[in-house]
C-alpha positions in Angstrom: 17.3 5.4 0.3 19.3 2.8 1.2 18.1 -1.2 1.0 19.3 -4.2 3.0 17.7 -7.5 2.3 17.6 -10.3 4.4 16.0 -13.6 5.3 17.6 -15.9 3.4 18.7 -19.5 4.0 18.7 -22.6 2.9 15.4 -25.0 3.4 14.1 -28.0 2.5 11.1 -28.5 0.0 8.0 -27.6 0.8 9.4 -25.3 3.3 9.1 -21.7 4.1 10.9 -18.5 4.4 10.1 -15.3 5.0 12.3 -12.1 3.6 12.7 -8.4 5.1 14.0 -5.5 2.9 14.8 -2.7 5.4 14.6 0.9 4.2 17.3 3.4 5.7 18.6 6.7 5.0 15.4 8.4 4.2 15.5 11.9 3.4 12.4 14.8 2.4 9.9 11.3 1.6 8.9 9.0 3.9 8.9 4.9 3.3 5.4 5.4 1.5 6.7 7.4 -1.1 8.6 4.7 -2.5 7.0 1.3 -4.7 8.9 -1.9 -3.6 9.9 -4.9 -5.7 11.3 -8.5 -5.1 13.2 -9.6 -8.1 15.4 -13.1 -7.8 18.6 -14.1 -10.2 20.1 -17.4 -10.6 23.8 -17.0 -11.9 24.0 -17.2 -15.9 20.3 -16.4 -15.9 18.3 -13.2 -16.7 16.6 -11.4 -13.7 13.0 -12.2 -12.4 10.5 -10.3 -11.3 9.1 -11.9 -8.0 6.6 -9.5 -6.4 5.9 -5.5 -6.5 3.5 -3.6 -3.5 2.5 0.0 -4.1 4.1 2.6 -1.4 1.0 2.1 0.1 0.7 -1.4 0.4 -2.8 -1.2 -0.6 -2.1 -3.0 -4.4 0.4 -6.2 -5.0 1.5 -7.6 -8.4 2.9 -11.2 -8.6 4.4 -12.7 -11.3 2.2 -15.2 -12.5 4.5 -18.7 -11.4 4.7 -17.9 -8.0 1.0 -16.8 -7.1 -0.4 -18.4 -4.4 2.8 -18.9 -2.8 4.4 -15.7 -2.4 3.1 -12.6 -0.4 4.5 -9.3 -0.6 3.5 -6.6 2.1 4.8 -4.0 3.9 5.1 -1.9 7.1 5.9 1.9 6.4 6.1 2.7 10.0 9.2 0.4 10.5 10.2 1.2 6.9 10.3 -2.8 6.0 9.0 -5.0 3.1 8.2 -8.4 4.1 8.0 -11.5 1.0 6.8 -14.8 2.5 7.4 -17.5 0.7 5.4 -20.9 1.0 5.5 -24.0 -0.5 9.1 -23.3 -1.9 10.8 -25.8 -4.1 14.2 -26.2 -5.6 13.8 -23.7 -8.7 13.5 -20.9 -6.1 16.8 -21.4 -5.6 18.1 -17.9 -6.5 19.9 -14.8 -5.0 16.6 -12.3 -3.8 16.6 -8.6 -4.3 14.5 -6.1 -2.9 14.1 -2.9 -5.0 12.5 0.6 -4.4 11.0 3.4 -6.7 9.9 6.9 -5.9 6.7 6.4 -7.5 3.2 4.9 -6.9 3.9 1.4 -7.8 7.0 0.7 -10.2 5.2 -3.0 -11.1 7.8 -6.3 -12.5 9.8 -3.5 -14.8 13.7 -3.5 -13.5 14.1 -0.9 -14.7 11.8 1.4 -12.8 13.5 1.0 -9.8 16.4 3.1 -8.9 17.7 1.6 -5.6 18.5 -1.5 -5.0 19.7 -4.0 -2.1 22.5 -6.1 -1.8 20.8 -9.7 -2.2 20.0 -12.2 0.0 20.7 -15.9 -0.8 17.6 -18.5 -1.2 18.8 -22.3 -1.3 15.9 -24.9 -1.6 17.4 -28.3 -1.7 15.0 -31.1 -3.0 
């Protein structure tokens, strides 16, 4: 499977943004098969687990910080991953990654997920 995020810009404070992870280049599975994560990285920092959806979109995980803000979900039959992100302020500054596991739900581990996307950039000036 092949990832592609996108979404990103920059945006003031308190503003909003919503990011799309599109699936391609599915082969013998369909998009349901596979447990999707966001993850974020800031340069010279370690990388962040954002939000996680099972294949069926039926079970989210969050880290902690961001709940209430962020909202992960997901529609298999255009094979894309949606993360809307309210309320955003300057720490969310950070490259976004979108991530995919054949499995049930791969959860905030990295290192579950074997496919990963490209990045897209988040800039929240204050």
């Amino acid at each position: 499977v092949q990832l592609q995020a996108s979404g990103g810009g920059l945006v003031q404070a308190g503003g909003s943004l919503r990011l799309s992870c599109t699936a391609s280049e599915i082969s013998g599975v369909s998009f349901s098969d596979y447990a999707v994560g966001w993850f974020r990285q800031v340069p010279g920092k370690e990388r962040e687990s954002v939000a996680a959806v099972t294949g069926s979109g039926d079970a989210a995980y969050y880290t902690d910080s961001l709940k209430g803000r962020f909202t992960i979900t997901r529609d298999n039959a255009k094979n894309l991953v949606f993360l809307q992100m309210n309320s955003l302020q300057p720490e969310d500054t950070a490259v976004y990654y979108c991530a995919a596991a054949l499995t049930a739900f791969g959860g905030a581990d990295g290192g579950t997920y074997r496919y990963w996307g490209q990045g897209t950039q988040v800039t929240v000036s204050s």
